[in-house]
SESE-718083 format. One record per residue (C-alpha): x negated, y negated, z negated; residue in one letter. Coordinates in nm, 3 decimals. Layout:
{pati {X,Y,Z},"a"}
...
//
This chain:
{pati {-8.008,-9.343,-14.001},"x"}
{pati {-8.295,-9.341,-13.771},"x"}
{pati {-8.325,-9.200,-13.392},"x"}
{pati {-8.614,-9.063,-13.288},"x"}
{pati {-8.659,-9.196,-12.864},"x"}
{pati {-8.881,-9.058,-12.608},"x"}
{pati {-8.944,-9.125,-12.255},"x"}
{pati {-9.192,-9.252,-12.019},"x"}
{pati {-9.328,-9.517,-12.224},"x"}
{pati {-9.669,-9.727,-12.165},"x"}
{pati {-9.728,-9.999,-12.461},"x"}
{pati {-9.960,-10.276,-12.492},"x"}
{pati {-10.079,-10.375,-12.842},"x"}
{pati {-10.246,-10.703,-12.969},"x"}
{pati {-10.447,-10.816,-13.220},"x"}
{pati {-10.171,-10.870,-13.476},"x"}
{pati {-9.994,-10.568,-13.412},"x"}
{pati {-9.737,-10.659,-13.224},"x"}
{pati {-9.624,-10.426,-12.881},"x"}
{pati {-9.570,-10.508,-12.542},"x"}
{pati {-9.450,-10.337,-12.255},"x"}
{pati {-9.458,-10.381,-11.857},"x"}
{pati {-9.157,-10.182,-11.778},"x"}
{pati {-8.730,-10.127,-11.924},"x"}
{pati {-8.856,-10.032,-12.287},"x"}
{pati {-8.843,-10.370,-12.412},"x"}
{pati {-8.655,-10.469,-12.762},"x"}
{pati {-8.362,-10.578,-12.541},"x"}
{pati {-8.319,-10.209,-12.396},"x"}
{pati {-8.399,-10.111,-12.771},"x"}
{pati {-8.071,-10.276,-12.884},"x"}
{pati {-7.865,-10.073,-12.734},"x"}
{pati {-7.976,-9.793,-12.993},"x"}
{pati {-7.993,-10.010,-13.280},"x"}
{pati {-7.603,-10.081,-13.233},"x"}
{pati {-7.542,-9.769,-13.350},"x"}
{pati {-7.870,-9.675,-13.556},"x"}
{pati {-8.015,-9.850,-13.814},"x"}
{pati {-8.357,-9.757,-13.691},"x"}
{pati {-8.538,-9.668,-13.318},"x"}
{pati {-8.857,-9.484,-13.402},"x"}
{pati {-8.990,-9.548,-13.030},"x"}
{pati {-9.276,-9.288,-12.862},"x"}
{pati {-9.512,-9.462,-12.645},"x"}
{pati {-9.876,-9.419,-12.508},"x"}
{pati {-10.050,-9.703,-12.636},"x"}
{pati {-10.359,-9.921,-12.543},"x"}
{pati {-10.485,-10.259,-12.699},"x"}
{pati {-10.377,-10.505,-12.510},"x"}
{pati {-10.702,-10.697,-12.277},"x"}
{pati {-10.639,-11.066,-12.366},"x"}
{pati {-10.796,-11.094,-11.962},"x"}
{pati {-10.543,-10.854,-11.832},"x"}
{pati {-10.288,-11.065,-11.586},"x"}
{pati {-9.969,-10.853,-11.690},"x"}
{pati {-9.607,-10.983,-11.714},"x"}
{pati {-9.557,-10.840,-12.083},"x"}
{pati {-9.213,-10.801,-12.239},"x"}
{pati {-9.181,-10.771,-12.609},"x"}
{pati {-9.089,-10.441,-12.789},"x"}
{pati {-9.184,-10.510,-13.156},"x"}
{pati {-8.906,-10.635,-13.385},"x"}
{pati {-8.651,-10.542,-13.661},"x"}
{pati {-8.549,-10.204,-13.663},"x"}
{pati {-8.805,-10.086,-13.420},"x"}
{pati {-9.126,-9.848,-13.550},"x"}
{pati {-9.350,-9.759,-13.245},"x"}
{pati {-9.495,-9.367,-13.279},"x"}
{pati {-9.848,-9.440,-13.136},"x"}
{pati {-9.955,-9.183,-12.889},"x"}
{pati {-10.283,-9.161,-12.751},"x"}
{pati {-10.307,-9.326,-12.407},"x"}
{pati {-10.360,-9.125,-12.137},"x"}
{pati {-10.305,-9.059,-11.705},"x"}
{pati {-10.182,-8.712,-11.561},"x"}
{pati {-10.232,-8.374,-11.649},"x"}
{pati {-10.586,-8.348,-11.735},"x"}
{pati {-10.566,-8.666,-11.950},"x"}
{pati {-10.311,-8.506,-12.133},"x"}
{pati {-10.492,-8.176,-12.176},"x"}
{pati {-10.830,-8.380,-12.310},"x"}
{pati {-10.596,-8.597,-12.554},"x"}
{pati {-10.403,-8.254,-12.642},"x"}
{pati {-10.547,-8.237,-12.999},"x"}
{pati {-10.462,-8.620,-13.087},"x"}
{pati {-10.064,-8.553,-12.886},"x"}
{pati {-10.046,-8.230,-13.116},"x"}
{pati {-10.134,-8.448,-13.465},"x"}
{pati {-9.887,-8.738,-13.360},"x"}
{pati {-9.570,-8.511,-13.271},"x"}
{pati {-9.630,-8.286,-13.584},"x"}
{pati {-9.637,-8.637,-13.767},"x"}
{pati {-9.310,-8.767,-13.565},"x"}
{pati {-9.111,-8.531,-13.531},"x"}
{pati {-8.983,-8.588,-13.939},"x"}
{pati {-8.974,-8.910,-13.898},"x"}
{pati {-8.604,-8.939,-13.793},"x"}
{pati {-8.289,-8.801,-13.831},"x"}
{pati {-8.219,-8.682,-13.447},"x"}
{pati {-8.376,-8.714,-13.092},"x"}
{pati {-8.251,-8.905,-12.785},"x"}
{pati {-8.482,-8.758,-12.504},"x"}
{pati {-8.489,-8.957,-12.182},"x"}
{pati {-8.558,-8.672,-11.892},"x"}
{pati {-8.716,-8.564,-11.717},"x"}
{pati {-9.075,-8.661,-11.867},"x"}
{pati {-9.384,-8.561,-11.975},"x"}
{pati {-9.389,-8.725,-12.295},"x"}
{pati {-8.976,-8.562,-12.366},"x"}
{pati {-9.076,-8.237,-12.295},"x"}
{pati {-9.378,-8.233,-12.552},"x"}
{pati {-9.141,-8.415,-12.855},"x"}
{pati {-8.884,-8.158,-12.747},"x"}
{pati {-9.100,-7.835,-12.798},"x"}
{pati {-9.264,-8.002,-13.116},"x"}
{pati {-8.948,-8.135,-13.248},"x"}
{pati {-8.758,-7.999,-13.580},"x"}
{pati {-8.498,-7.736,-13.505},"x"}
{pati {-8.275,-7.823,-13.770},"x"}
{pati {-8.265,-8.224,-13.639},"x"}
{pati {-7.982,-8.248,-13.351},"x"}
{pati {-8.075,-8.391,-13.057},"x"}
{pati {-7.904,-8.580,-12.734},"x"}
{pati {-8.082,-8.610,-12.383},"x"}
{pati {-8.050,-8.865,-12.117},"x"}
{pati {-8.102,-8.732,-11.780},"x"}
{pati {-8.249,-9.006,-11.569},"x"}
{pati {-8.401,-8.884,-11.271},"x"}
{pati {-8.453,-8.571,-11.051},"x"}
{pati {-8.781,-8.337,-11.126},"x"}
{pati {-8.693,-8.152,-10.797},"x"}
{pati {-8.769,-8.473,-10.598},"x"}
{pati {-9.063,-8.636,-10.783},"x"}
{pati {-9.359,-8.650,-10.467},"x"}
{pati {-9.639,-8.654,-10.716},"x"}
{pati {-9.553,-8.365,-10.846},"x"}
{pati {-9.694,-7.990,-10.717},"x"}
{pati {-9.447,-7.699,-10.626},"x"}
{pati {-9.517,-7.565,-10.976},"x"}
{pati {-9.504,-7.866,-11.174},"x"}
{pati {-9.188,-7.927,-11.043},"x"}
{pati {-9.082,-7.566,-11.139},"x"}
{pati {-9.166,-7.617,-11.465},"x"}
{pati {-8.988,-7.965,-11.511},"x"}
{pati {-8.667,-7.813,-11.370},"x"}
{pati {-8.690,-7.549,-11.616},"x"}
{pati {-8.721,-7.764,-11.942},"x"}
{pati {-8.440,-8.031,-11.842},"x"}
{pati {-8.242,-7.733,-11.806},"x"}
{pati {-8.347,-7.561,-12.073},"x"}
{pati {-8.335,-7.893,-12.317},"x"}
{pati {-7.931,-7.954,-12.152},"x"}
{pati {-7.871,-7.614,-12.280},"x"}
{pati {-7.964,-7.672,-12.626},"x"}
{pati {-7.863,-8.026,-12.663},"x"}
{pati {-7.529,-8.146,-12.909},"x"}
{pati {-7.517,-8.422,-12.611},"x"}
{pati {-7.579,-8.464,-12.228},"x"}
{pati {-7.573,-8.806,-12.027},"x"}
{pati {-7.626,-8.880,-11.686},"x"}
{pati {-7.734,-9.190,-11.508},"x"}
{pati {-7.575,-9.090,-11.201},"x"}
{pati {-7.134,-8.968,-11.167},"x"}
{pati {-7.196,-8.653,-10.978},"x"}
{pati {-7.545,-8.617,-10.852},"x"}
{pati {-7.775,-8.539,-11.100},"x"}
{pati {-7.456,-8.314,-11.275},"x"}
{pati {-7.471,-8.060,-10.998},"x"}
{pati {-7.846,-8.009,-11.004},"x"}
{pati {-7.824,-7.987,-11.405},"x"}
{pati {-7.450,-7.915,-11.517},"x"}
{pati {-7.410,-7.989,-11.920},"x"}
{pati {-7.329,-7.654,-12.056},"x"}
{pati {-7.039,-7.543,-12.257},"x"}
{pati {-7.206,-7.609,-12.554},"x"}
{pati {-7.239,-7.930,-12.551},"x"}
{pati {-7.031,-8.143,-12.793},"x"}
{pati {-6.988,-8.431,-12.570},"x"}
{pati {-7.058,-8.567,-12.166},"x"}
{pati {-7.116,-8.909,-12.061},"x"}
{pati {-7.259,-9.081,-11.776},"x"}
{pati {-7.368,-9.446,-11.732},"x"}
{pati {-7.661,-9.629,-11.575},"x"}
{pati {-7.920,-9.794,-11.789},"x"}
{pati {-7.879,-10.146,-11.619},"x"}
{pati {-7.801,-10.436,-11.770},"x"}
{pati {-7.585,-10.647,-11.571},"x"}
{pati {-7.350,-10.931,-11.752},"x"}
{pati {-7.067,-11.036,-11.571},"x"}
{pati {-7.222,-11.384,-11.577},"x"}
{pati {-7.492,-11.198,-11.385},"x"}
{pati {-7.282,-11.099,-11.071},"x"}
{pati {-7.278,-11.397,-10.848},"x"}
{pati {-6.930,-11.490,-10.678},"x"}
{pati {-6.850,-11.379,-10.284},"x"}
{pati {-7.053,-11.689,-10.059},"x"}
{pati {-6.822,-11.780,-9.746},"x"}
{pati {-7.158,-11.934,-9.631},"x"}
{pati {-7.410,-11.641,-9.593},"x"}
{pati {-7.736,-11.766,-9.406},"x"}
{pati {-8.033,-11.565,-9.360},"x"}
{pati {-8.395,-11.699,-9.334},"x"}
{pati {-8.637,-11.717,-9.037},"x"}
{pati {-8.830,-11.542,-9.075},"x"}
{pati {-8.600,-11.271,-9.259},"x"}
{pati {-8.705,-11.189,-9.630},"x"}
{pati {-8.699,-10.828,-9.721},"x"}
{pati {-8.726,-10.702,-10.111},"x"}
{pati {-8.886,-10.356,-10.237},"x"}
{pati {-8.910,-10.321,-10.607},"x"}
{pati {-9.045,-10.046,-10.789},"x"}
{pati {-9.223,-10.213,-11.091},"x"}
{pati {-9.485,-9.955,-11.105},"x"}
{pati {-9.639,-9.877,-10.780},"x"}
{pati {-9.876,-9.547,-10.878},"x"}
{pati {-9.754,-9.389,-10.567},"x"}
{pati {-9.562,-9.354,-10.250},"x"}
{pati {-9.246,-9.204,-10.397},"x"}
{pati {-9.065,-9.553,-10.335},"x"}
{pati {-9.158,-9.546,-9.978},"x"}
{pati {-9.366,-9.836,-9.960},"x"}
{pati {-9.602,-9.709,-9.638},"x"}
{pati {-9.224,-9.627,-9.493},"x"}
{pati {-9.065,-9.956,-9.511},"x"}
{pati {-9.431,-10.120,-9.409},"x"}
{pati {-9.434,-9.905,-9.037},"x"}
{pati {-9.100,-10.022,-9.018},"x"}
{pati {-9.148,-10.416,-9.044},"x"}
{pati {-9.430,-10.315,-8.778},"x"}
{pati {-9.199,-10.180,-8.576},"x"}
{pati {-8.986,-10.455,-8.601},"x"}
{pati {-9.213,-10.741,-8.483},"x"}
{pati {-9.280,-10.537,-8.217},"x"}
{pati {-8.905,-10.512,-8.095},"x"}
{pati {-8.922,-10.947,-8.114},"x"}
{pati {-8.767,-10.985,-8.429},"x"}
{pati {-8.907,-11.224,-8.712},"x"}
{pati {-8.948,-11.054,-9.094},"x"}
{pati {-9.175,-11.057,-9.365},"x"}
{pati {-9.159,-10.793,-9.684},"x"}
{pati {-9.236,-10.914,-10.033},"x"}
{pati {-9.299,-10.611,-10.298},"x"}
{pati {-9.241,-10.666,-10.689},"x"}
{pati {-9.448,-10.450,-10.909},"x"}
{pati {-9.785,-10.366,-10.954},"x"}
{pati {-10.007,-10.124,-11.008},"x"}
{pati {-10.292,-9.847,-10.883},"x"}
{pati {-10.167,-9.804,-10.532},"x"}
{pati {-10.126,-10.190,-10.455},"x"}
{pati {-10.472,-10.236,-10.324},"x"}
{pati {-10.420,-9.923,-10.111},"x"}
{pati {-10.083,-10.070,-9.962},"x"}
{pati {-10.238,-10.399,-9.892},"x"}
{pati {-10.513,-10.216,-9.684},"x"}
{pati {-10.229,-10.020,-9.501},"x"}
{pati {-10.081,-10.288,-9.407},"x"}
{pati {-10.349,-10.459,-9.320},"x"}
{pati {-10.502,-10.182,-9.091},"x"}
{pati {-10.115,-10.204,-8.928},"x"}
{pati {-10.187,-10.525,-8.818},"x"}
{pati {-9.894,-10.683,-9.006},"x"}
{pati {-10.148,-10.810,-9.320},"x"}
{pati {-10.010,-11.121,-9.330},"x"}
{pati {-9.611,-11.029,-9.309},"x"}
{pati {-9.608,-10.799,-9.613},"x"}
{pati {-9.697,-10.980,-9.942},"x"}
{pati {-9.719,-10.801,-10.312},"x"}
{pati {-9.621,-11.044,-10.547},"x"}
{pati {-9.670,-10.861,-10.883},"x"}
{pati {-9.408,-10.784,-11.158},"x"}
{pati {-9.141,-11.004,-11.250},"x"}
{pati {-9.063,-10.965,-11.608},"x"}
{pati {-8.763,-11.159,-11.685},"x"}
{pati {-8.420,-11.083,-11.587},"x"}
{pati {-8.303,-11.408,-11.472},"x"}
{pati {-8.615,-11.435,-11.314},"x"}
{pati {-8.593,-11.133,-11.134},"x"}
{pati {-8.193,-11.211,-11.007},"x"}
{pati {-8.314,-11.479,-10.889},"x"}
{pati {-8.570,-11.391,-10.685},"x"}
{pati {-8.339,-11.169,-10.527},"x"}
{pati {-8.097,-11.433,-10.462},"x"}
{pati {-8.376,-11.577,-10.276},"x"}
{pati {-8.407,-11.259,-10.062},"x"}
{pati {-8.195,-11.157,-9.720},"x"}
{pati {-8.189,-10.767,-9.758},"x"}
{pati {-8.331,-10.489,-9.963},"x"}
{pati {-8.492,-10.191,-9.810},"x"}
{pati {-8.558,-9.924,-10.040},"x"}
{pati {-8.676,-9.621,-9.905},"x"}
{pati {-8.752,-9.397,-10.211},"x"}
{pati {-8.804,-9.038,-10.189},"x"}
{pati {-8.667,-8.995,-10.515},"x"}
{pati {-8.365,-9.134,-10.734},"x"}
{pati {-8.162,-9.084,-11.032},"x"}
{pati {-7.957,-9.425,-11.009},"x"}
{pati {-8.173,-9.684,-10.928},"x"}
{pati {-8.143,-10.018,-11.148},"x"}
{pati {-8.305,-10.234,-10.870},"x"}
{pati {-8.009,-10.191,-10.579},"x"}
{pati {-7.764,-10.220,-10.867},"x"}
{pati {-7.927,-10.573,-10.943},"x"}
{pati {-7.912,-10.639,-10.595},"x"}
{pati {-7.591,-10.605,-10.547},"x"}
{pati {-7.504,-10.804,-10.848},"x"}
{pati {-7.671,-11.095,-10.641},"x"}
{pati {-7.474,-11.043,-10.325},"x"}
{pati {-7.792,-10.873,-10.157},"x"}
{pati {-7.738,-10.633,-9.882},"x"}
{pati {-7.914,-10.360,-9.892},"x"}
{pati {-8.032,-10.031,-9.726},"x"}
{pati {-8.159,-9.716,-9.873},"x"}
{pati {-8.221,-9.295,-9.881},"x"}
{pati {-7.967,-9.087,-9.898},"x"}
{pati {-8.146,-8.945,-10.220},"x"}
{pati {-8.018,-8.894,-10.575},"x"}
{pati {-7.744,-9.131,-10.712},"x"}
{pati {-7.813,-9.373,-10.416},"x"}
{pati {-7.502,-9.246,-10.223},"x"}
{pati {-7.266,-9.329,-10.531},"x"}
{pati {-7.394,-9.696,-10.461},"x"}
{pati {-7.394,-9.770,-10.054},"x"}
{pati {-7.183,-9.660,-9.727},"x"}
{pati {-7.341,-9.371,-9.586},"x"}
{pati {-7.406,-9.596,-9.241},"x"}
{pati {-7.684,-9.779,-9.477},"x"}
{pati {-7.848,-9.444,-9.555},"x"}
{pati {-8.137,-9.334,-9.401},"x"}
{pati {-8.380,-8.978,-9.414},"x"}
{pati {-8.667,-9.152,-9.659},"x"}
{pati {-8.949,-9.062,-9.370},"x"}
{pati {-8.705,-9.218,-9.105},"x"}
{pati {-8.915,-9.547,-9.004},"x"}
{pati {-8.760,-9.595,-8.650},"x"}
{pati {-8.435,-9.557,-8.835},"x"}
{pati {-8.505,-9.837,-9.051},"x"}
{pati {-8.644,-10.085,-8.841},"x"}
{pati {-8.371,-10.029,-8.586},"x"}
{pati {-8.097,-10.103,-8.867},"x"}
{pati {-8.277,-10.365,-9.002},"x"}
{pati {-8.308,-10.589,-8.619},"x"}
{pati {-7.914,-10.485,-8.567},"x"}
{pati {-7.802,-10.621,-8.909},"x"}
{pati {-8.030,-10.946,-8.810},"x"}
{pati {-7.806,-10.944,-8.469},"x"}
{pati {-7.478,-10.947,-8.695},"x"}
{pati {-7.482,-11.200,-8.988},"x"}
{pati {-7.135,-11.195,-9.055},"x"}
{pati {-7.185,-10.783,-9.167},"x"}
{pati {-7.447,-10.881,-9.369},"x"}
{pati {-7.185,-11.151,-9.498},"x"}
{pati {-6.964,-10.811,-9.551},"x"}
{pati {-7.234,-10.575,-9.692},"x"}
{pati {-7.285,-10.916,-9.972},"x"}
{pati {-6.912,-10.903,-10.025},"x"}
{pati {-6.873,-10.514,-10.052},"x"}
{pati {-7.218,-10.509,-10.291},"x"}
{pati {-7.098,-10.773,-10.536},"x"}
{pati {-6.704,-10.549,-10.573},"x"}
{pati {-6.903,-10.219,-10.664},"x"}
{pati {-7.166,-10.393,-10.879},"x"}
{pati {-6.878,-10.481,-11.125},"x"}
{pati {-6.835,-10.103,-11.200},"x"}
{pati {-7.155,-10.131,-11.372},"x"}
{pati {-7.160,-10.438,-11.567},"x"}
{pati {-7.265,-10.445,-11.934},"x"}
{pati {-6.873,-10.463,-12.070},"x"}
{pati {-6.836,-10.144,-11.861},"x"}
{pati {-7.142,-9.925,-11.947},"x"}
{pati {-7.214,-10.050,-12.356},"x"}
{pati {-6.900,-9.900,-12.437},"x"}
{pati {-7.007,-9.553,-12.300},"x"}
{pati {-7.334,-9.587,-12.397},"x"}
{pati {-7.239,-9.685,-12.799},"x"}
{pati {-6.962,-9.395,-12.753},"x"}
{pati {-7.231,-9.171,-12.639},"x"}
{pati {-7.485,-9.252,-12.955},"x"}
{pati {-7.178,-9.238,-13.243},"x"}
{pati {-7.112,-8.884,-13.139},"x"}
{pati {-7.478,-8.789,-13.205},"x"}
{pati {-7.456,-8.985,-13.514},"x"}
{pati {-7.169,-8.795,-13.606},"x"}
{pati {-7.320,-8.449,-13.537},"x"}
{pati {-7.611,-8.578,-13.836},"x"}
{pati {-7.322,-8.688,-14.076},"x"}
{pati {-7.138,-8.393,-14.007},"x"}
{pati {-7.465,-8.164,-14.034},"x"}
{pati {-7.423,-7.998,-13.719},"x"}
{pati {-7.706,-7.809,-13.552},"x"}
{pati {-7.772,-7.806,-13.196},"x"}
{pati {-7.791,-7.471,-13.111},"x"}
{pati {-8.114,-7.254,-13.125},"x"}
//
């Protein structure tokens, strides 16, 4: 039995055919499906991969994994001049399985959803908030609202990546055969460091912002970058060291150059592998975060795994992660930097926020979350053994 998956997807190919991707959709997330299904027919926009291209690529290709090659394209008016090539491809995919898993709310979920076969039944997994996205207009955001709710109404299955938060804006309806939630990160227990009764901090401090693809400002980047200004300017010693990469990086450098702090704020790129990525945090003093919008976000959860203190918005799923006290209004720059030269005047809460981070991170280890997640896909299998139809 095959699932058909959908979601924000961006895939590299090479010469021999075999798919690469820069973000969560590699064959390790894949697995997760293929527990359950015998096959992941996996919708991506898809490029040839530039041998030149400096990318940290993760592989996707391998055995039970079909990509459905969409055309590649950026925003609206890519989509509209690709429309004709998107229409072939989902008229071509949407047989090719025996139900749908859409990941919402995106672009590429809402067009398999409206081209999709009625008769196929279909689970969504609600991963972020369309009312919060910044790059989206007042309408567009209208729009997305209606389809995720429109797609939970209809659905034989809802999950959440969040325990409340996204549930209130988009409640699972009666209908629905079965309610889960659970995070998509993958922590193993071997991953979540043990309490350190030594906890130093560097001079100067390191601070960590990760969004791995930085196409905008939604992650607060310009925020946390007037805030390490601020902070040299109160006497305090701190540097900021952004993972990911993309569009927007050479604009950020500029900003922060122009701020006069050029040579405190450092991108570093993408980090591709896991290990690689915990440690790096390890390596880090505090995370600031201050994204605009959230479902549950995967970086503070690794974070915490590490022992990393962090602070954040008080957006989304965030709340269901960190003490209120570590919150802050997204826009809220002299909030920041004040928090951020008070926790450098107290070590031993930063010892405490470590502590505190690595108890709650254990709620979302692997052990916890695969058995929701596998519960979550046998049901759907079930509704195709059992021939139910989602409802029309």
């Amino acid at each position: 039995m095959d699932v058909l998956l959908t979601g924000s997807v961006h895939l590299y190919k090479d010469s021999d055919g075999i798919f690469y991707s820069t973000t969560v959709y590699d064959y390790e997330f894949l697995e997760r499906y293929l527990k359950v299904f015998d096959g992941v027919k996996l919708v991506g926009k898809v490029r040839m991969l530039d041998q030149k291209q400096d990318l940290s690529l993760k592989v996707v290709s391998g055995p039970g994994v079909t990509i459905i090659e969409f055309p590649w394209y950026r925003g609206i008016k890519g989509m509209i001049s690709k429309a004709p090539s998107l229409i072939r491809c989902m008229l071509k995919a949407r047989s090719q399985c025996d139900c749908y898993i859409f990941r919402i709310a995106q672009i590429e979920s809402f067009l398999m959803f409206l081209f999709r076969k009625r008769k196929y039944p279909y689970a969504v997994e609600v991963v972020n908030n369309p009312k919060t996205l910044e790059e989206l207009s007042k309408v567009q955001k209208l729009i997305n609202v209606f389809l995720v709710k429109r797609m939970i109404k209809k659905a034989s299955g809802v999950s959440y990546v969040t325990k409340k938060s996204l549930q209130a804006d988009y409640p699972a309806r009666h209908s629905a055969q079965f309610v889960e939630s659970y995070s998509s990160v993958d922590i193993k227990n071997s991953d979540i460091v043990l309490p350190d009764d030594n906890y130093e901090i560097h001079t100067p401090l390191k601070i960590v912002h990760v969004s791995n693809a930085i196409e905008s400002d939604g992650k607060g980047h310009t925020t946390l970058i007037d805030a390490l200004k601020k902070v040299k300017e109160k006497g305090y010693q701190a540097e900021v060291f952004f993972v990911g990469a993309g569009t927007k990086v050479s604009e950020f450098e500029s900003y922060a150059k122009n701020r006069g702090i050029g040579d405190s704020v450092h991108f570093i790129g993408r980090i591709s592998g896991h290990k690689d990525m915990l440690d790096f945090l390890k390596a880090c003093d505090l995370m600031v975060f201050p994204s605009k919008s959230e479902g549950l976000p995967r970086t503070i959860i690794e974070a915490m795994a590490v022992g990393l203190p962090c602070i954040s918005t008080n957006v989304g799923g965030i709340p269901e992660l960190l003490e209120r006290r570590y919150l802050f209004s997204p826009l809220d720059v002299e909030g920041f930097a004040t928090e951020v030269c008070r926790l450098i005047d107290n070590p031993k809460e930063l010892e405490e926020m470590s502590r505190e981070n690595i108890k709650r991170a254990k709620d979302y280890s692997s052990d916890v979350l695969t058995e929701r997640r596998t519960t979550f896909y046998k049901k759907l299998k079930r509704c195709v053994e059992e021939g139910r139809k989602c409802m029309q």
